[in-house]
MIZA-980691 format. One record per residue: residue number from 1; residue in three letters; x, y, z of N, C-alpha, C, CB in turn. Coordinates in steps of 0.02 Angstrom, whole numbers. Glycine has a CB too. Example, Ala and Ser with C-alpha at 12.3 -4.5 7.8 and 13.67 -1.06 7.14 Angstrom:
BEGIN
SITE   num   residuo      n_X      n_Y      n_Z     ca_X     ca_Y     ca_Z      c_X      c_Y      c_Z     cb_X     cb_Y     cb_Z
SITE     1       ALA      660     -284      390      615     -225      390      660     -165      390      565     -224      452
SITE     2       SER      642     -112      354      684      -53      357      645        2      394      704      -30      286
This chain:
BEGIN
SITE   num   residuo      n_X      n_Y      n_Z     ca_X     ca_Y     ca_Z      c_X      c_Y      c_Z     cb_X     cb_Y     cb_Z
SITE     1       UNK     7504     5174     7563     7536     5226     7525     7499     5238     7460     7610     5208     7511
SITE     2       UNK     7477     5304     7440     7431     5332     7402     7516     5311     7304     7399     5451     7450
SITE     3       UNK     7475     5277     7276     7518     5283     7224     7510     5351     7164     7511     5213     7192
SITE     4       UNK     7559     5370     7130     7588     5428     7089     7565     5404     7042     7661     5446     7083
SITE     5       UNK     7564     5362     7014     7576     5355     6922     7502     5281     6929     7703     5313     6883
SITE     6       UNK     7469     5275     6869     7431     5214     6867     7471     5155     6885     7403     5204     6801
SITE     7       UNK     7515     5142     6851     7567     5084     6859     7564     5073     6923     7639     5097     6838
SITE     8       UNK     7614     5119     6948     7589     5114     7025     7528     5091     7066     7590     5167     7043
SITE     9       UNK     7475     5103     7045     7416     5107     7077     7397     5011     7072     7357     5171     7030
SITE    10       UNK     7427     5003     6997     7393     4913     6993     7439     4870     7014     7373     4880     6914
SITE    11       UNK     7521     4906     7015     7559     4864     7070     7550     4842     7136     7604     4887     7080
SITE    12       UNK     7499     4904     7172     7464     4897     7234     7429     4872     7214     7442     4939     7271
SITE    13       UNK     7392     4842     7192     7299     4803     7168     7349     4733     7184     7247     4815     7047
SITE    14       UNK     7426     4732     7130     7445     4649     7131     7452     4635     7197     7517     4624     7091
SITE    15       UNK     7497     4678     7237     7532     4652     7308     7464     4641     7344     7591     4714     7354
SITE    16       UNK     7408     4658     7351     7351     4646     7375     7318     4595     7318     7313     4713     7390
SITE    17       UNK     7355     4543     7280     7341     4474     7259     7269     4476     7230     7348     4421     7321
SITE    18       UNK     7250     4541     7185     7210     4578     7125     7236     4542     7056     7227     4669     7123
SITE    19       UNK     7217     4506     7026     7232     4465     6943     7204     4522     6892     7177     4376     6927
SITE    20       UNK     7150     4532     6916     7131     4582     6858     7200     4642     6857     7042     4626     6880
SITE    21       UNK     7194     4667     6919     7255     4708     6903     7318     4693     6855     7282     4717     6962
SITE    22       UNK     7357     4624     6873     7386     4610     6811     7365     4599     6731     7408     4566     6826
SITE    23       UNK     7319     4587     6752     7302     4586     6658     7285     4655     6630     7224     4535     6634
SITE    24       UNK     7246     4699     6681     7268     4775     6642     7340     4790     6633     7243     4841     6685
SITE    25       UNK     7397     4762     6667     7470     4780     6641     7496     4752     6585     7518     4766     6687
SITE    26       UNK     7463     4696     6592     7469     4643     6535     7458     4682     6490     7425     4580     6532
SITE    27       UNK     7391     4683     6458     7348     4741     6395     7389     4808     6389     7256     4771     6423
SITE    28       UNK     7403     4827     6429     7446     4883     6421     7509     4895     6406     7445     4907     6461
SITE    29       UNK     7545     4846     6426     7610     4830     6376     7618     4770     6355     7674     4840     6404
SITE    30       UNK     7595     4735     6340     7614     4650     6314     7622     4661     6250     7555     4584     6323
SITE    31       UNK     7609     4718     6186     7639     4741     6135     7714     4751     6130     7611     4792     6125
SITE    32       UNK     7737     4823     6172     7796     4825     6198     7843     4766     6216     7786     4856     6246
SITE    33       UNK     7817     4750     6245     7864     4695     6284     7891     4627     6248     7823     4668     6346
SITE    34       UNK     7819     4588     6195     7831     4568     6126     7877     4581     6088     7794     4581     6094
SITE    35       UNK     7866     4649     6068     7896     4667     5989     8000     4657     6036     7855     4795     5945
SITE    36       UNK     8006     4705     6076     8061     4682     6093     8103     4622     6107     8062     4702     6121
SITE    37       UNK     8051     4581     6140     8084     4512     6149     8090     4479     6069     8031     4459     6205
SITE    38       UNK     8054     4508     6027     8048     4475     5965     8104     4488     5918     7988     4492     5934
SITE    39       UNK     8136     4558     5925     8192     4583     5912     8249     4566     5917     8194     4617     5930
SITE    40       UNK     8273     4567     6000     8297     4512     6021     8322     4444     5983     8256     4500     6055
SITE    41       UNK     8265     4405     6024     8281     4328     5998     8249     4315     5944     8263     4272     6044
SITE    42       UNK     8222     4350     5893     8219     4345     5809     8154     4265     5810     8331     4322     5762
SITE    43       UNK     8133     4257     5882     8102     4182     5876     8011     4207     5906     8158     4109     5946
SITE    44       UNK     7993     4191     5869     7894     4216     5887     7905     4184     5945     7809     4177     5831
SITE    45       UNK     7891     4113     5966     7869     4074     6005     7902     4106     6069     7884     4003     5986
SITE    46       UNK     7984     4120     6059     8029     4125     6125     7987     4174     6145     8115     4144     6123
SITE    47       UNK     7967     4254     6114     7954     4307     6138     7897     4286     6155     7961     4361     6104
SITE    48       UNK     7853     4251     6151     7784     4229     6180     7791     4228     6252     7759     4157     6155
SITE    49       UNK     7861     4180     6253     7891     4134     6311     7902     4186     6364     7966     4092     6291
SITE    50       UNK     7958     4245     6348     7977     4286     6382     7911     4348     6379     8049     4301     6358
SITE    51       UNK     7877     4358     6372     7809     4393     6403     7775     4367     6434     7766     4415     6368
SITE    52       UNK     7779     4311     6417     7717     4269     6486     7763     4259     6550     7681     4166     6460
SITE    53       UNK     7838     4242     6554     7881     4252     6596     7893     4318     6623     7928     4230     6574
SITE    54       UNK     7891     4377     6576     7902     4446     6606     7857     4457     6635     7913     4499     6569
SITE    55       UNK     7766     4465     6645     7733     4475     6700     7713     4428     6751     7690     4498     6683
SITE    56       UNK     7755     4359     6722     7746     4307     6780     7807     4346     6859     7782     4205     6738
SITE    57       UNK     7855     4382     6828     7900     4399     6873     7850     4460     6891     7980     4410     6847
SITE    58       UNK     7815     4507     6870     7793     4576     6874     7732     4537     6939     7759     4624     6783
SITE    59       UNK     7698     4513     6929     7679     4460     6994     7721     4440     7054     7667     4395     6967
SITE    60       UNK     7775     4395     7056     7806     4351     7093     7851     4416     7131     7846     4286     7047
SITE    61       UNK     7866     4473     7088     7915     4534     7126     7870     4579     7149     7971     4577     7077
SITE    62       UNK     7810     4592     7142     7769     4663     7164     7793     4696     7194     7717     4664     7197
SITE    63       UNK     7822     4652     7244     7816     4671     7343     7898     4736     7326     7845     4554     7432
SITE    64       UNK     7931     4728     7257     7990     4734     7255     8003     4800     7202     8020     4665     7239
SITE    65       UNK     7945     4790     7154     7933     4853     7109     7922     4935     7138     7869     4834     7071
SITE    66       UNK     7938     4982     7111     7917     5036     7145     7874     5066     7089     7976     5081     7174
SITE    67       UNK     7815     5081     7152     7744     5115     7115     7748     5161     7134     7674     5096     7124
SITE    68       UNK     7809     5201     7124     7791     5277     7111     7815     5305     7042     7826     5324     7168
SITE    69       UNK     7855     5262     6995     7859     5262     6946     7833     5231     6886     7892     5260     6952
SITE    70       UNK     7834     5252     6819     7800     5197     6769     7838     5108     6785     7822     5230     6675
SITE    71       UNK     7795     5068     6763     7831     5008     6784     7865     5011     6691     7770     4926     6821
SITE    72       UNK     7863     5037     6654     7891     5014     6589     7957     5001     6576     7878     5055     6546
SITE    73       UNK     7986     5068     6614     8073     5025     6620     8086     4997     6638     8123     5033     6635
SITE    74       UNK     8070     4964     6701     8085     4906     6739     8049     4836     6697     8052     4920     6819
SITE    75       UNK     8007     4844     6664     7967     4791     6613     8024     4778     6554     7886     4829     6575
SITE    76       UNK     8045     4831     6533     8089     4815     6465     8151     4799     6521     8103     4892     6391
SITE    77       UNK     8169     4815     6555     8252     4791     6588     8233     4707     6598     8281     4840     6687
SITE    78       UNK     8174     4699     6625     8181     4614     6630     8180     4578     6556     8110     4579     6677
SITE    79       UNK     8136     4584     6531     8103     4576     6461     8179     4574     6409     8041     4654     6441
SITE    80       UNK     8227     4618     6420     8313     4624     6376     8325     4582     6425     8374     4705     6369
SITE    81       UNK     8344     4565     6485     8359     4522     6521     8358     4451     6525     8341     4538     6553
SITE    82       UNK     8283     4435     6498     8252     4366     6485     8283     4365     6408     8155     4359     6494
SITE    83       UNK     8271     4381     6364     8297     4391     6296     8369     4369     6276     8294     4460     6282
SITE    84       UNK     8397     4427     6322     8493     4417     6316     8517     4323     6363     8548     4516     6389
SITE    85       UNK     8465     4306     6408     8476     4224     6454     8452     4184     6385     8409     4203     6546
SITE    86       UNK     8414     4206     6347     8374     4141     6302     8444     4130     6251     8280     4170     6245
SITE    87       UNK     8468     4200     6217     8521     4189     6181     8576     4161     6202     8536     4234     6159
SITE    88       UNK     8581     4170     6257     8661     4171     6290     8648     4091     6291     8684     4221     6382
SITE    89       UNK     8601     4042     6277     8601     3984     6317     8589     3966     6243     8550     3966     6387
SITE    90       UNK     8548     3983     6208     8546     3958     6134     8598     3967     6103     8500     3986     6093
SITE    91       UNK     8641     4019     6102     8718     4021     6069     8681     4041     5986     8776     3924     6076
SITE    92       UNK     8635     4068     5981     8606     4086     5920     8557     4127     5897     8592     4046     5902
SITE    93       UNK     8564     4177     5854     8480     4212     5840     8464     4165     5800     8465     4294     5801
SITE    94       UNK     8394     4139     5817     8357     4083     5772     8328     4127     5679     8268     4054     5834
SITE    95       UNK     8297     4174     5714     8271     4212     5654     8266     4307     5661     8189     4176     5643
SITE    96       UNK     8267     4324     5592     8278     4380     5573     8213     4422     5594     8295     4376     5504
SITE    97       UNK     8214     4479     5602     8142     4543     5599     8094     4535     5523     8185     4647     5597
SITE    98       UNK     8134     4491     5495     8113     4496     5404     8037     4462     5419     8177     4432     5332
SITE    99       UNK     7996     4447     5432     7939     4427     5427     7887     4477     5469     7942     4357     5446
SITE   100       UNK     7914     4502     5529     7877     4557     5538     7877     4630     5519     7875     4557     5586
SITE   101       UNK     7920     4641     5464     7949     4685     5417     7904     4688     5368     8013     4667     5392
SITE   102       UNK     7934     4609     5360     7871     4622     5258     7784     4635     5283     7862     4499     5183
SITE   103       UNK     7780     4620     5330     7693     4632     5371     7694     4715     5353     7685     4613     5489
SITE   104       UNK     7737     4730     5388     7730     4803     5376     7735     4832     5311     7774     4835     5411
SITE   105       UNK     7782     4816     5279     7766     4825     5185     7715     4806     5154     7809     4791     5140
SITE   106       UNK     7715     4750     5145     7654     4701     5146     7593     4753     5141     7651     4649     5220
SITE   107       UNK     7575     4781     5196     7510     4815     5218     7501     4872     5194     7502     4825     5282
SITE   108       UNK     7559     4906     5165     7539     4969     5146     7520     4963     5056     7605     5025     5170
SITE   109       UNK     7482     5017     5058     7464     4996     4987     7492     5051     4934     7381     4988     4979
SITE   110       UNK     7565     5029     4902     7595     5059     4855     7603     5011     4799     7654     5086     4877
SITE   111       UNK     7666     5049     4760     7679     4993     4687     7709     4923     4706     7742     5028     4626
SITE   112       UNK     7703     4876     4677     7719     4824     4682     7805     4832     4680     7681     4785     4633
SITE   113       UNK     7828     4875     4639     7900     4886     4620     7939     4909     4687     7906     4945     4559
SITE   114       UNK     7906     4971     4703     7930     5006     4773     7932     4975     4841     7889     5059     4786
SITE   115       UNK     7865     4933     4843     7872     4874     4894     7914     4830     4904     7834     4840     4891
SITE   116       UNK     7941     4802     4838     7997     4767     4825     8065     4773     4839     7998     4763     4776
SITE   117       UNK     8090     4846     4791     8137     4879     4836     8149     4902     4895     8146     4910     4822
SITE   118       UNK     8064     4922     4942     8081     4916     5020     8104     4870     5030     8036     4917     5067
SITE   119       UNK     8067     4817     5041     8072     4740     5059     8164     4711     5055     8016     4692     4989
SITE   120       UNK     8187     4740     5010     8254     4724     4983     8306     4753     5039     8265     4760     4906
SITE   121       UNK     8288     4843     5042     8324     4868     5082     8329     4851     5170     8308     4927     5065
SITE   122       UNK     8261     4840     5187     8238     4818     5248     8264     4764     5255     8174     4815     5257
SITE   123       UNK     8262     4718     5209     8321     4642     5231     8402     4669     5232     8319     4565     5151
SITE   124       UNK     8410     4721     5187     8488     4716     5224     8479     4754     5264     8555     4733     5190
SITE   125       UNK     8441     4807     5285     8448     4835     5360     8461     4791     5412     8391     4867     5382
SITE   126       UNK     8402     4735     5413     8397     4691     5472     8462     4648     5478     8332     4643     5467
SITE   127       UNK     8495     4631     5416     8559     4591     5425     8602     4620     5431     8578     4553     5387
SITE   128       UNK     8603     4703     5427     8668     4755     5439     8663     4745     5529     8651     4858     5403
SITE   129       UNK     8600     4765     5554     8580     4770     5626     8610     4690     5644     8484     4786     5639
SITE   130       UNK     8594     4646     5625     8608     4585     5658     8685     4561     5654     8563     4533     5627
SITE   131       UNK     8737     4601     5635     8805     4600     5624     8833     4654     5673     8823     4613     5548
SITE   132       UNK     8798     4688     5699     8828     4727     5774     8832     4694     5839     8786     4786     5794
SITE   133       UNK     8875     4710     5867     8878     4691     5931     8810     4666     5987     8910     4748     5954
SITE   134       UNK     8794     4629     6027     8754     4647     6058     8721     4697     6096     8758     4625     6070
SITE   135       UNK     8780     4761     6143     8755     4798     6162     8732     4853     6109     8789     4809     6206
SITE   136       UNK     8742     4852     6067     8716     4910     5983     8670     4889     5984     8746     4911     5898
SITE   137       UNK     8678     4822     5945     8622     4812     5942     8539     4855     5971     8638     4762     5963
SITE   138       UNK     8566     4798     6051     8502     4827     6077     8477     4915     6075     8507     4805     6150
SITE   139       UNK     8526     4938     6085     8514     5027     6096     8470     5031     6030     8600     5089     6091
SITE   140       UNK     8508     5011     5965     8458     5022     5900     8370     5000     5924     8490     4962     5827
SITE   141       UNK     8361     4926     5933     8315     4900     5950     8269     4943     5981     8331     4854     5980
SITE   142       UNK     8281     4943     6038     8266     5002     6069     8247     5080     6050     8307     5004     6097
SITE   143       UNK     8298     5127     6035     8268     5182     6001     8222     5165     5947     8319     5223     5976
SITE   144       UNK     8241     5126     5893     8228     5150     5821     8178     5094     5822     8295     5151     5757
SITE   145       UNK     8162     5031     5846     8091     4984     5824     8055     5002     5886     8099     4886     5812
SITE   146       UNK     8068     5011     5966     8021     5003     6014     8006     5092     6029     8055     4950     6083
SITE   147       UNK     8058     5145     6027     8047     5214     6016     8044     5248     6096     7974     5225     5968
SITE   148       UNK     8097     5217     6114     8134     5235     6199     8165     5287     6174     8195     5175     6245
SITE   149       UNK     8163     5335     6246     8222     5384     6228     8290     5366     6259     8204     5457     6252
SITE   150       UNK     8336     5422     6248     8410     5371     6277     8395     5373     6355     8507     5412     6259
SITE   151       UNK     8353     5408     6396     8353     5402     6476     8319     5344     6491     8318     5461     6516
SITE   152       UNK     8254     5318     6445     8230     5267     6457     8268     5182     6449     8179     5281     6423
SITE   153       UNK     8314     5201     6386     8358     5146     6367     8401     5128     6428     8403     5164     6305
SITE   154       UNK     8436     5185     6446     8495     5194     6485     8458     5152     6583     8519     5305     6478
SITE   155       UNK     8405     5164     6573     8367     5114     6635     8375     5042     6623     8282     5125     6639
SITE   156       UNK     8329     5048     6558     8315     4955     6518     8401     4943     6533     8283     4946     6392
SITE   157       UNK     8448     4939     6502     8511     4911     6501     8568     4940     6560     8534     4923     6429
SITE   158       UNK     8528     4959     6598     8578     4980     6674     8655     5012     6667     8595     4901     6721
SITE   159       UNK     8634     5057     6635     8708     5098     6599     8718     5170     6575     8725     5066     6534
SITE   160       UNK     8746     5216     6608     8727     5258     6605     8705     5315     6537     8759     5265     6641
SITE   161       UNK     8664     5344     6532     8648     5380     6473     8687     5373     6425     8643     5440     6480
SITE   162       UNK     8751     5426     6444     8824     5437     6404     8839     5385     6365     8886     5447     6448
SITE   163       UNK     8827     5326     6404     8843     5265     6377     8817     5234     6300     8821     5224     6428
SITE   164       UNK     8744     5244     6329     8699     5261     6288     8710     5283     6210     8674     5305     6319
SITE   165       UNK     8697     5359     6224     8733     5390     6177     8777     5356     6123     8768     5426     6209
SITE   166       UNK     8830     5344     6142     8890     5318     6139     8866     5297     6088     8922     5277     6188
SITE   167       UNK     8861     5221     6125     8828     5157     6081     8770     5183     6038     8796     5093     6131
SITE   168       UNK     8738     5194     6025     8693     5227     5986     8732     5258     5930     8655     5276     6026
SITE   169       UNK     8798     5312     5942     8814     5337     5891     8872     5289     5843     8834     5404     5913
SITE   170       UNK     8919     5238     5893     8955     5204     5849     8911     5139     5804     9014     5179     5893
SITE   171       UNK     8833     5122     5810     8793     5076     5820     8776     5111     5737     8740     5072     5896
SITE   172       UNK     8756     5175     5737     8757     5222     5662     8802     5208     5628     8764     5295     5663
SITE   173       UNK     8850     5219     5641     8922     5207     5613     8933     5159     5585     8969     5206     5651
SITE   174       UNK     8933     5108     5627     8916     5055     5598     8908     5015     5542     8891     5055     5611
SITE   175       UNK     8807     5040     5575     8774     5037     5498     8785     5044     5447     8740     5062     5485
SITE   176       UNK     8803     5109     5448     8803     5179     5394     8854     5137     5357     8831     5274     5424
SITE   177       UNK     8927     5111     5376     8976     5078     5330     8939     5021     5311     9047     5059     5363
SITE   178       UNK     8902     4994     5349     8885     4922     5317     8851     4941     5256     8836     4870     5363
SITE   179       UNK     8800     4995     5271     8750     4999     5231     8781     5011     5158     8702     5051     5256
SITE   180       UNK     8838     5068     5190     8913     5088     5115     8918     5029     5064     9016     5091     5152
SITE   181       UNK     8938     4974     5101     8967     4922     5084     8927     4877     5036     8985     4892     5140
SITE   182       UNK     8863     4861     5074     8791     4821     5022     8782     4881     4954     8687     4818     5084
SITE   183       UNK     8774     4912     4993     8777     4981     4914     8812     4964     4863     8815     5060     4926
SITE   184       UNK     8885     4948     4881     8941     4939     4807     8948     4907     4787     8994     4945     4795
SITE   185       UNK     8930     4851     4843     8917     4775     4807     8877     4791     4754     8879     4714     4851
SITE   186       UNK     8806     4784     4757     8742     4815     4747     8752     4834     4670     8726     4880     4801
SITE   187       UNK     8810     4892     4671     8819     4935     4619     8865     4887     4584     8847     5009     4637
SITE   188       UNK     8914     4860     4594     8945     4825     4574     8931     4752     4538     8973     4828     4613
SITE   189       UNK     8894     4716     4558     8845     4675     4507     8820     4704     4474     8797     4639     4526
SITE   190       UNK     8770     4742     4471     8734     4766     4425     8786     4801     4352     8688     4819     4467
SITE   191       UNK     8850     4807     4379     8882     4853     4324     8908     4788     4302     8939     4923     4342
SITE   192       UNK     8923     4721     4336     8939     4663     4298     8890     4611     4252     8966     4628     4342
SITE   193       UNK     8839     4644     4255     8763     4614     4200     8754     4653     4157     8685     4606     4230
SITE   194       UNK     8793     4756     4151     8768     4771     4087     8828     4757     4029     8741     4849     4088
């Protein structure tokens, strides 16, 4: 069977027991597939764990993948899958997005002041995000750090769009109060130091 999409094409290379073929899938999303698991379980090492596990399965299932589509949703559905088993068994997020955050501040080259105040806001973002539910969570994760749309999400987490949606908009909501909330604090010390 003639494959549609590249993906397709190196899924056939694997089931015909081709390595190189996996490591072009590898190179081609092992970014993706990282940054999410990293999101996730907040732990470098775990997300190491669960990428070298996510195309160890993209191997061991070939025969089971369909190459007529991108393999990417089916990559992030295992990849949240492996992620949500590591937590569910750890009973814990080990660590925060805050270190691959400040990388990104860090790198850009503005005032020392403004960096600061990113840096500030970006930590309570990440601890506003890490006080939602798990399924919010992820939808945020997803749209707003990995940059799925809701049809692609709505694959990754086996649920329909609407659903999607949904969660996405009470996941804002959310935020948006939390974010209210650090604000008045925020405002509120500061009016107790002048």
């Amino acid at each position: 069977m003639t494959a549609k999409h590249t993906d397709g094409w190196l899924i056939v290379r694997i089931r015909d027991g081709d390595l190189k073929a996996l490591g072009e899938l590898y190179e081609r999303y092992k970014m993706s597939v990282y940054r999410t698991a990293l999101a996730v379980t907040h732990d470098e090492g775990v997300a190491e764990d669960i990428l070298q596990d996510a195309f160890l399965r993209v191997y061991a299932y070939a025969d089971r993948i369909d190459e007529t589509v991108s393999l990417g949703p089916w990559l992030y559905r295992v990849t949240v899958n492996l992620a949500y088993s590591w937590t569910s068994r750890a009973k814990r997020w080990l660590h925060s997005l805050h270190d691959m955050l400040d990388r990104w501040v860090l790198s850009t080259q503005r005032h020392p002041e403004a960096a600061t105040v990113e840096q500030e806001w970006r930590q309570i973002l990440l601890q506003a995000i890490d006080k939602l539910p798990p399924a919010h969570r992820i939808v945020i994760i997803l749209h707003y750090l990995d940059g799925l749309s809701l049809k692609e999400i709505a694959r990754v987490t086996d649920v329909p769009e609407g659903t999607v949606k949904s969660r996405l908009y009470y996941a804002r909501e959310r935020l948006r109060d939390i974010l209210e909330q650090e604000q008045r604090l925020v405002t509120e010390v500061a009016y107790d130091f002048t």
